[in-house]
Each structure stands twice: as structure tokens, then as C-alpha cells.
N, C-alpha and C positions, 0 to 999 in steps of 0.2 A: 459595427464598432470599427474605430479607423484605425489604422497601422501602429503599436504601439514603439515607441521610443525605445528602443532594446538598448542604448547604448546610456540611458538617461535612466531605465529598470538597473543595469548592471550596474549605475554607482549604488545603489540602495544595497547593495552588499561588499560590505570592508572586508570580509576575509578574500574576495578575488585581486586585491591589489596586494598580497601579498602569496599569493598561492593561485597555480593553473589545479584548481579542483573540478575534478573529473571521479568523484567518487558518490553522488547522489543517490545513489539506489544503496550507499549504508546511509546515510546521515545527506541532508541538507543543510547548506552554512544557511545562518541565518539572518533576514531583511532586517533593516531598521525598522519596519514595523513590531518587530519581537523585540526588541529592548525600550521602543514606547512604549510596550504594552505592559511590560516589566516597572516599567518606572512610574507608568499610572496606575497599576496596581499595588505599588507601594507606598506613593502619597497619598491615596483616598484609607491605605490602613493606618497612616502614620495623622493624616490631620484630620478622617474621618470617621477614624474607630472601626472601616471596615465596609460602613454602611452597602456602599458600592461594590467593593470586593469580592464581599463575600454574600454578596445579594444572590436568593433562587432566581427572582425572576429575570435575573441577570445572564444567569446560565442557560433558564429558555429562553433568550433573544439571542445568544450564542449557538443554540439549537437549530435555533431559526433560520440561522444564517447559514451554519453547516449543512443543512437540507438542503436550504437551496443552491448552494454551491455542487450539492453532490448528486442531485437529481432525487431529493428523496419528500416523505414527509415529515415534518419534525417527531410523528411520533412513531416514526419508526428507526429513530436514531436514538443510541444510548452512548454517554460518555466513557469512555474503559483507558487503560493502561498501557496496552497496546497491542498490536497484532494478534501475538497468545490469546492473549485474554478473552477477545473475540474471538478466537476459533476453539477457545476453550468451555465457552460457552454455548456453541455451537456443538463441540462432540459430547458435552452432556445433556444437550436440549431434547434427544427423543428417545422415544421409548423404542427399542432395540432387544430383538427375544435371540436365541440360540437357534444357529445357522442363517442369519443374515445375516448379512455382509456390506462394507464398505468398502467402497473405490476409491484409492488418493492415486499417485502417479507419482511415479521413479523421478521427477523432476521438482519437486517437492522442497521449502526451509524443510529443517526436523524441527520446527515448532508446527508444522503443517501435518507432523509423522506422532508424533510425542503425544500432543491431546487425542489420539484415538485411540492407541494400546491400551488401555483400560478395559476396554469394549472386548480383548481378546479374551482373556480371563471369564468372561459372560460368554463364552459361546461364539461371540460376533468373527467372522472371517474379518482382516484386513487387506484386500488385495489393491494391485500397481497396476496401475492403466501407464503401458512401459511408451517411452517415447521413439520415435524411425526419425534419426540421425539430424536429435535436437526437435523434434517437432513432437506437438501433442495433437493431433486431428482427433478428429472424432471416432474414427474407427477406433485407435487404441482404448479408449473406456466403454465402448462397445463392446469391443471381444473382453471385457473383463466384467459386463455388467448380467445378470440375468434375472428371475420372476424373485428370488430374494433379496435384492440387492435395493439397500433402503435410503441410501445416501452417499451418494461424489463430492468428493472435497476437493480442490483444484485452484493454483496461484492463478490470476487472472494474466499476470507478467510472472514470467519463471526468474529466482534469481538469480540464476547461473548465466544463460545467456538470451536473456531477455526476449524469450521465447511469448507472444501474445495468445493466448489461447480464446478461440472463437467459443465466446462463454453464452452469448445468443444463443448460437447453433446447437450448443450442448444443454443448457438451457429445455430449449424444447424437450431434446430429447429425450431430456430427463422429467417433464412434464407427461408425457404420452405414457412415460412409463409410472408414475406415479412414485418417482425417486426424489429427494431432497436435495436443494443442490449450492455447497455451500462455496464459497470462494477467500481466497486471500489475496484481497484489493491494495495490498499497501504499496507495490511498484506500481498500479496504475492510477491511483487518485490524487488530483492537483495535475498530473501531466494526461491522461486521455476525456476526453471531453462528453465520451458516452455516461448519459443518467443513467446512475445504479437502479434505475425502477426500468431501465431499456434493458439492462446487463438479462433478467429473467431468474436472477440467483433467489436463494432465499433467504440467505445471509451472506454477508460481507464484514468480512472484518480487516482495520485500515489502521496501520499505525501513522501517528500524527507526525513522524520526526522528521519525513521525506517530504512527499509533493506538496504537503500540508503545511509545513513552516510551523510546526509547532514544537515545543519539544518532548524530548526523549521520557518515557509516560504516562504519557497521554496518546487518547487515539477513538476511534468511534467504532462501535459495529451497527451495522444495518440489519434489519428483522423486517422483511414483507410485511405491513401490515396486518392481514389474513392471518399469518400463523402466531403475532405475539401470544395469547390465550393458547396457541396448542403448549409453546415449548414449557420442559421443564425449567425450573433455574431455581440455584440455592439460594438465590439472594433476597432479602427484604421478607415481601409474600407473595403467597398464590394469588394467580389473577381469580378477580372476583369471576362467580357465575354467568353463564351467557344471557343476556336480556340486561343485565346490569346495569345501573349508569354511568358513563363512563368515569373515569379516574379524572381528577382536579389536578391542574399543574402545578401549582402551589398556592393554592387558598388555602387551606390549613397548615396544609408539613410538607416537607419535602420526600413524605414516605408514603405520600398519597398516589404514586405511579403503578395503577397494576394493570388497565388495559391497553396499557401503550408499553414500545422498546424500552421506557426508560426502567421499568421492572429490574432490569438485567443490572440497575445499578446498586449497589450497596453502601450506604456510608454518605460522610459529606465527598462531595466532588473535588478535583482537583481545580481549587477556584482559577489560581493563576496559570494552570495548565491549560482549563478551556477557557480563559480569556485571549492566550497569543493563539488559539487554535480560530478564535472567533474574528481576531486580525489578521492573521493569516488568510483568511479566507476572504474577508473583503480585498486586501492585496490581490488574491487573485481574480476574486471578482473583477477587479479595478483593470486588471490586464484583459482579461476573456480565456475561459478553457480553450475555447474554440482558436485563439490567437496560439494558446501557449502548447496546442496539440500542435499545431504546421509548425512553429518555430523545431521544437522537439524532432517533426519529422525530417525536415531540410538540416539540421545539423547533426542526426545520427546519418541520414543519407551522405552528406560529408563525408561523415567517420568511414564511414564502408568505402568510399571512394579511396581515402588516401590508406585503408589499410590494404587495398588490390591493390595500388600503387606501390606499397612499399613490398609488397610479395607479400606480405601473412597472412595467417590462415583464420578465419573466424567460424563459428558456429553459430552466430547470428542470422536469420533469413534476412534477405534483401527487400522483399515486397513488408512495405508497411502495414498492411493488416497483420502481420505475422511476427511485429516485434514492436518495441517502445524506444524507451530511453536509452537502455542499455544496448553495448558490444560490448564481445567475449573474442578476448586472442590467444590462439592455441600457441603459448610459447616455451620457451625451454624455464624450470627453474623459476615460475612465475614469481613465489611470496621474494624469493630476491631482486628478482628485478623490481616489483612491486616500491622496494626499499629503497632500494637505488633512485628510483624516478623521484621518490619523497625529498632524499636527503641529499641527491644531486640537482636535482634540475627543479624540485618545489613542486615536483606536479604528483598530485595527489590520485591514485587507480586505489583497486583491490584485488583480491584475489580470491574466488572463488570456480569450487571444482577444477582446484589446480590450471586455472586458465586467469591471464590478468583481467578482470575486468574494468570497462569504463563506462562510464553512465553521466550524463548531463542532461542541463536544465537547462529552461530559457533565459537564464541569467548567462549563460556559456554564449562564447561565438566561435568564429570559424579559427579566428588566432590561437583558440586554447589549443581547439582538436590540431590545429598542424604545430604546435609545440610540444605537444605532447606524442606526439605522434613523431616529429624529429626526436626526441628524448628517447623513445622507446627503439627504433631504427637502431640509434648510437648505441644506447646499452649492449640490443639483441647483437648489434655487427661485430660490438667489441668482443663480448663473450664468444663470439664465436672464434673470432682472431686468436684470440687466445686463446683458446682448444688446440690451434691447429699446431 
């Protein structure tokens, strides 16, 4: 695929000509392919009754497409609401007796923390695979895993400081051990370009607002094929008997999903939510993961360049296996400075775990990171001037 136009991709987003947005790992602004997608979702209900809109087999060619954006099989893709949802479905999917235990990690959203405490009340241990100063290796869910321990739950990108966790590697070793191994994919899908059927996981759950261009909602989880038939799920019905024939995608109903991911869904779908997810996705089709991974990586290497330049301190790793999109700056008074950069200089960070964070996409270049990176300099010098 040849070198894609970065500067010809960045007009296809209007909220960059009026804001240096550096805050992608909460919310993605969003392409003009999301408000085409909006407005052809509204004329086929307005002069079409819908036909299109709100068509199933519309939603599995939207399937289809998320699959193969994401490295998967469409049937082992379910449409969901968002990140939660997917990991919520995931901490009620197995059967879990008194004294086994589950591994999450000190590095954890608490929507990562929250769908497992139920399990406590039954018995289940919750223990934290802790992290050695911002890293999650392997060892740390090692010395936390042993002959009960039935399932690791773990961010694939940590939110805080965009810590990549070698989910391969852990993967195995949660194979050898006959541990489940669930993940939350939603800071690395749309920006790292590894297929979720490479990751080794057994579920992934991805909210759609970020690398995905979809909105806030909506969102997919992945189910290894193998295990759809084990897990439980409240939704719809039980997967039919082993030898069965398989489930019909929509020849009769849309309630005919029980030997594939789509089980996991309940209800009509969110039609116009997975339609900008299904443009979304051709958009990035249309660039290349593989393109949108090395942009990604040469402009957080940027980032790390001018934040040793400017003297701050980050918790970010250097070597690109070990981190994504995200950098974390260890500053004074982060949620104000935070504010300041908004409401002075237009450039939009976050703040999490009291550190400011910044995170970008390939719609970003090198002028945002050094304006924003001058804005924060100015803040931090002033504040400090003013101490003294």
C-alpha cells in the first residue's frame, strides 16, 4: 500500500482546524465519513421507510467488515455498547466455584475492576498482577497466578500511561496453564495493527468511540470461536447442543444467533451506531492499520523526544513494543493545568492518575505535538514562577 496523504487524511477532520486535540485515548473527533454516514442513515429512513437502515443483513455486512478490519471472523464478533459491556460479558461468561481466583492488574479503567467483584461474594479471590514502575511484564501476573486461578483480565494499552502489554506472550502462558484470558482492546484497536486472532486472547472487548470512529455506544467484543458454545450469557438463548446445525444469520429472525458471538446480543442493534462503525472501518481500511501503526509510532517517538527536551518526566516506556498512542507527564496540579491548555492555548490533553495525559492519532502531526508541548512548558514555567 503506498504512503498515504497525512496532510489530505487531516482535512477530513474539522474539529482539528479549530482545536490542537491531543486527547484520543477519551474520545476520537470525528471523520467526515461519520456524519455521511449519519445523513445516509437518515434519508433511506426519511424517503425509504427504513428499508436500508434498519436492514439485518445490513448489520452482517457491517460484521463483515469489522472482522476484517480487526483480524477476526464475523462470527466471532458481537455488536455491544461499549467496552463495559464486553468485559461484562466476559466476567459473567464462566462458571467459577469457591476458591478460584481471578487475576486483573493495579493498572486497570475500574470498568476493568467493577464487572468482577460479583465473583467475590461466590467465593472467587480477586487478586492484582501489580505493576514495577509503570510496566506490566509477565512476571507480575505470574507471581499472582497459581493451580486455581481460572482467568486474567488485562488492558491490552493501560489507560494511564499507555503502558502495551505483551498480551501474545501472556497469552501462551495462560494457555499452558489452562487460564482464560480476557482483555480490554479499546486503546489498541484502529491504532495497532496486530489481528485479534494473533493477540491469543479469548475475549476482547473494544469500545467504538476511539480508534474506531464510531460513536460513543457502540462498540464490539470478540469471542474465539472455540469457546462461543462454552460461555454463559443472559442474553437472547442458550447455544443450541453440540452436533447442531449451525445458527442462520438472518433467514428467519434476527434471534436465530446461538452458535456464533452474535448470541452475546440482545435486542434490535444499534442500526445507526453500527453503520458509522462499518464506515469507520472502511476509512481505515482505506488508510492501512499497518500505515496507521508507524504513523502512530514516529509521532508518539516525537512526543517522548520533546518531552526529554523540555526536562519532564514521563512514565511512558521508550521502546515501542511497550507502549501505543498514549504519553503520561508527571506534572504539578495536572486537572488544572489540563484546563488551562483547553481554555488558553485550544489544546486539548486529560488527566488521568493525576499525571496529564496526551494521546494521538494519525490525523495528528509533528506541529500539534510541539504546540502543545510549547503550551504546556509555558503553563508548567509559569506556575512555577509564580511559586517562587
Amino acid at each position: 500500500m503506498s504512503k498515504p496523504d497525512w496532510k489530505a487524511i487531516r482535512g477530513e477532520f474539522p474539529t482539528l482546524s479549530h482545536f490542537t486535540y491531543l486527547d484520543v485515548a477519551r474520545k476520537t473527533v470525528p471523520p467526515r465519513c461519520q456524519e455521511r454516514a449519519m445523513q445516509e442513515y437518515s434519508r433511506d429512513v426519511y424517503e425509504n421507510a427504513g428499508a436500508d437502515a434498519w436492514s439485518a443483513p445490513k448489520v452482517a455486512e457491517a460484521r463483515a467488515v469489522m472482522a476484517q478490519l480487526l483480524g477476526a471472523r464475523p462470527s466471532e464478533i458481537a455488536f455491544t455498547k461499549n467496552t463495559t459491556e464486553g468485559l461484562n460479558i466476559a466476567a459473567h461468561a464462566f462458571d467459577l466455584k469457591p476458591g478460584d481466583n481471578v487475576v486483573l492488574t493495579n493498572m486497570e479503567h475500574l470498568a476493568n475492576i467493577w464487572v468482577w467483584k460479583h465473583w467475590e461474594a461466590r467465593g472467587v479471590e480477586i487478586r492484582l498482577a501489580k505493576h514495577r514502575d509503570g510496566r506490566l511484564t509477565l512476571d507480575a501476573f505470574l507471581e499472582q497466578m497459581d493451580s486455581r486461578t481460572r482467568v486474567v483480565s488485562t488492558a491490552w494499552v493501560t489507560y494511564g500511561n499507555g503502558y502495551r502489554v505483551n498480551v501474545p506472550e501472556l497469552a501462551r502462558a495462560c494457555r499452558e496453564r489452562g487460564v482464560r484470558l480476557v482483555v480490554d482492546g479499546v486503546q489498541g484497536a484502529g491504532i495497532l495493527a496486530t489481528p485479534l486472532s494473533e493477540l491469543g486472547a479469548d475475549i476482547v472487548a473494544i469500545g467504538g468511540h476511539k480508534g474506531l470512529f464510531g460513536l460513543t455506544g457502540t462498540g464490539v467484543v470478540y469471542c474465539r470461536e472455540e469457546l462461543v458454545d462454552a460461555l454463559a450469557t443472559p442474553f437472547v438463548k442458550a447455544p443450541l447442543s453440540p452436533g447442531s446445525a449451525p445458527a442462520r444469520a438472518y433467514a428467519s429472525s434476527q434471534f436465530d444467533y446461538f452458535r456464533v458471538a452474535h448470541r452475546f446480543e440482545g435486542g434490535n442493534p444499534n442500526f445507526l451506531g453500527v453503520r458509522i462503525l462499518w464506515r469507520g472501518a472502511e476509512f481505515i481500511q482505506s488508510i492501512g492499520l499497518g500505515n496507521i501503526e508507524r504513523r502512530v509510532r514516529s509521532l508518539t517517538t516525537h512526543c517522548l523526544k520533546l518531552v526529554k527536551q523540555a526536562g519532564l518526566r514521563t512514565q511512558t516506556p521508550e521502546e515501542w513494543e511497550e507502549r501505543a498512542q498514549i504519553v503520561n507527564l508527571l506534572v504539578p496540579n495536572a486537572a488544572d493545568l489540563c484546563e488551562r491548555l483547553r481554555e488558553k492555548h485550544r489544546v486539548v490533553t486529560n488527566v488521568k492518575d493525576n499525571a496529564l495525559r496526551v494521546s494521538m492519532s494519525f490525523f495528528n502531526d509533528e506541529e500539534d505535538l510541539e504546540k502543545g508541548m510549547r503550551a504546556i512548558t509555558r503553563e508548567v514555567s509559569g506556575k512555577a514562577a509564580a511559586a517562587v
